[in-house]
C-alpha positions, 0 to 999 in steps of 0.5 A: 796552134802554133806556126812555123816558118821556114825561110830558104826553100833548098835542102836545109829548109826541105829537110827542116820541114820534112824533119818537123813533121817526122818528128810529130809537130802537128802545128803549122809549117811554112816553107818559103821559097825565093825560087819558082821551083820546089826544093831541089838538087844542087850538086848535079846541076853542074854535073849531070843536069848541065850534061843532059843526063838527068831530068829537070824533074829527077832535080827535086828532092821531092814532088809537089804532092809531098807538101800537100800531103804532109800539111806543109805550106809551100809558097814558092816564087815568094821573097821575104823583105823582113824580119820583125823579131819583137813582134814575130812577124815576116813581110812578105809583098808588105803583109805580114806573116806571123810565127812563133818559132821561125828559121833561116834556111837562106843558103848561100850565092855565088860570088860574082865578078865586078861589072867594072872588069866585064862581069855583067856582061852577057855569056858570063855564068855562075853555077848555082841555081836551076836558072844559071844552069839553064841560062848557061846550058845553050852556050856548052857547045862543042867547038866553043871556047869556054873560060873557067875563072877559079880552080875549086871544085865548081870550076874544075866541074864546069870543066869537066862537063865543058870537054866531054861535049867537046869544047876548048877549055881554059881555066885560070887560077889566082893562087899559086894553085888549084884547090888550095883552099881547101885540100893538099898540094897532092889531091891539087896535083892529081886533079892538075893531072887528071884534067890535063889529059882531058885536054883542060889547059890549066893556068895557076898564079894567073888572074883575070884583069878583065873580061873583053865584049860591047855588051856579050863576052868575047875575050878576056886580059889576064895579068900576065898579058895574055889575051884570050879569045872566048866564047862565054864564061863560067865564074867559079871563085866561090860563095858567100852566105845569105845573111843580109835578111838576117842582119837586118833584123838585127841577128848577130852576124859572123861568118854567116848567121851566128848560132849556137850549138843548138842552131839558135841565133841571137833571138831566141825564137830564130834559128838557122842551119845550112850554108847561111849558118855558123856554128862553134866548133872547137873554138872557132864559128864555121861554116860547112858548104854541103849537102851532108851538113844542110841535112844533118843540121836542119834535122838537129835544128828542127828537133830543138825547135820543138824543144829538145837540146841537142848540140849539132856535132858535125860529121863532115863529108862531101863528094865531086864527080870529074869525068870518070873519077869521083873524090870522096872527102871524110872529115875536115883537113884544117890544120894538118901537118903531114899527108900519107899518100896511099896508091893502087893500081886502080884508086889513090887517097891522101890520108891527114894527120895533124900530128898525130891525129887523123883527121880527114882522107881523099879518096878519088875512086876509091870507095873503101879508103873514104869509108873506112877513113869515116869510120875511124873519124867516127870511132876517133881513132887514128891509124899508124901512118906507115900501115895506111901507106902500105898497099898490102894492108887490109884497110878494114884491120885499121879499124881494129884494136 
């Protein structure tokens, strides 16, 4: 009877295994976790779970018992120290594991500061894991002074939460400003906006020389010269695929785990989906850091291992909750030329073009403009800029014709 491995034990490897068995694989399956806890949610630790909103239970993407039930091999708190290809085997505690079929599902890390600048020091945090969250959750309290180091989306998170259980928040961004990495200066400016009414006080084009303390944080040098008194820090400055088991084992490597459209790597018995995974699209190996994309690939994945070929078209959309704003994003804006800008009373969206071509939409509370800008994406149509400005329009008539 054959056997499958997973390894990476969050939503790619969970969706990948809860695929296999959806999908009729009546083999072996193996779910291999680093962490103590079964798969779980990332998107609201930094959001609901860290506001105390949601039970650490509520977390997991699915019970213990779902495991059991479906005949999956859940090893949690196990970490893998290699890969053998030619004799398709995994070490785990110096015994092997044998597979036929195995896939990296290995995810992604935050990036952190150097220990030469004070990141090692204590009351300095990440958000990306149940236990950074945990680790952290003591220090978020009102009256606190809270330094935020990187303006995407974690940060802007982490402060939001900050100021609504009441603390003093700084946030600080090397770039000329928030989010330009990833969206237009127009979203940048209503984000800018939105967080300096809370209170947020928001520092672009200013870096961090160095964290201050003995051995816990208590201050920090920026390079413009200020010095900031603070009680703790988050560091939001971005992530970097979990590729290190996989280029060990020999696996080409390019931004992440190089795969082909069907998810394979370099071995043909080896696949790999999720933050860890690059796959060609348009010419380029990219990588998508979201829900959406862990799911939907390790779904396509899971299929081709069972011998299917299906090349893996991503749909891309992703979500941030901030106060009582929710940004929802359709598409991927990479090279657009022009930004419509559509307002009401009550929700905004910036509408890109490349050309003239639509290609991706943010909408900040505004459920309609996200899905109709997702279906136009998925119809390929590209609605008249003039008739998406206009606040009259009815935006289900720019899915007609």
């Amino acid at each position: 009877m054959p056997h499958f491995v997973v390894v990476g034990g969050g939503q790619a490897g969970a969706s990948l295994c809860a695929t296999l068995r959806n999908s009729g694989f009546d083999g072996d399956v193996t779910l291999i976790c680093e962490e103590p806890e079964p798969p779980y949610q990332r998107p609201p630790l930094s959001k609901a779970y860290l506001l105390g909103e949601m039970e650490r239970e509520r977390l997991y993407l699915r019970p213990e018992s779902f495991y059991t039930e479906h005949n999956i091999t859940l090893r949690l708190n196990t970490k893998v120290s290699s890969i053998d290809p030619a004799a398709k085997t995994l070490m785990i505690n110096d015994e092997p594991m044998p597979y036929d079929q195995l896939a990296l599902t290995t995810g992604s890390a935050a990036r952190e500061l150097p220990a030469a600048i004070g990141g090692q020091l204590d009351g300095v945090f990440t958000v990306r894991s149940l236990a950074d969250v945990d680790s952290m959750a003591h220090a978020f309290k009102a009256g606190g002074h809270l330094l935020v180091i990187g303006g995407g989306y974690i940060g802007l998170e982490a402060a939001a939460v900050a100021r609504k259980l009441g603390l003093q928040v700084t946030l600080i961004e090397m770039a000329e400003r928030i989010l330009q990495r990833v969206a237009a200066p127009q979203t940048s400016d209503f984000f800018r906006t939105l967080h300096a009414a809370k209170g947020v006080e928001i520092r672009e084009s200013i870096g961090l020389e160095r964290l201050v303390g003995e051995t816990k944080v208590n201050g920090a040098k920026l390079t413009d010269g200020t010095e900031l008194i603070v009680d703790f820090v988050v560091v939001g400055i971005g992530i970097a695929p979990n590729s290190g088991l996989a280029e060990s084992a020999g696996l080409l490597i390019e931004n992440g785990i190089r795969t082909d459209q069907f998810g394979r790597t370099s071995d043909p018995n080896i696949w790999a989906s999720g933050d860890c995974a690059s796959f060609p699209l348009d010419g380029h190996q990219i990588r998508l850091e979201s829900v959406q994309n862990a799911i939907d690939q390790s779904e396509c994945v899971a299929k081709n291992m069972m011998g299917e070929d299906t090349a893996y078209i991503p749909k891309p959309w992703f979500w941030s909750d901030q106060y009582d704003t929710k940004l929802q994003i359709a598409g991927l804006n990479t090279g657009y030329t022009r930004v419509i800008a559509r307002q009401s009373d009550e929700a905004e969206s910036f509408w890109y073009y490349k050309n003239d071509q639509f290609i991706a939409v943010d909408a900040m509370n505004d459920p309609r403009a996200f899905m109709v800008g997702k279906r136009l994406l998925d119809m390929g149509k590209s609605p008249d800029p003039g008739a998406v400005a206009d606040p009259a329009t009815d935006l289900k008539t720019l899915m007609r014709g």
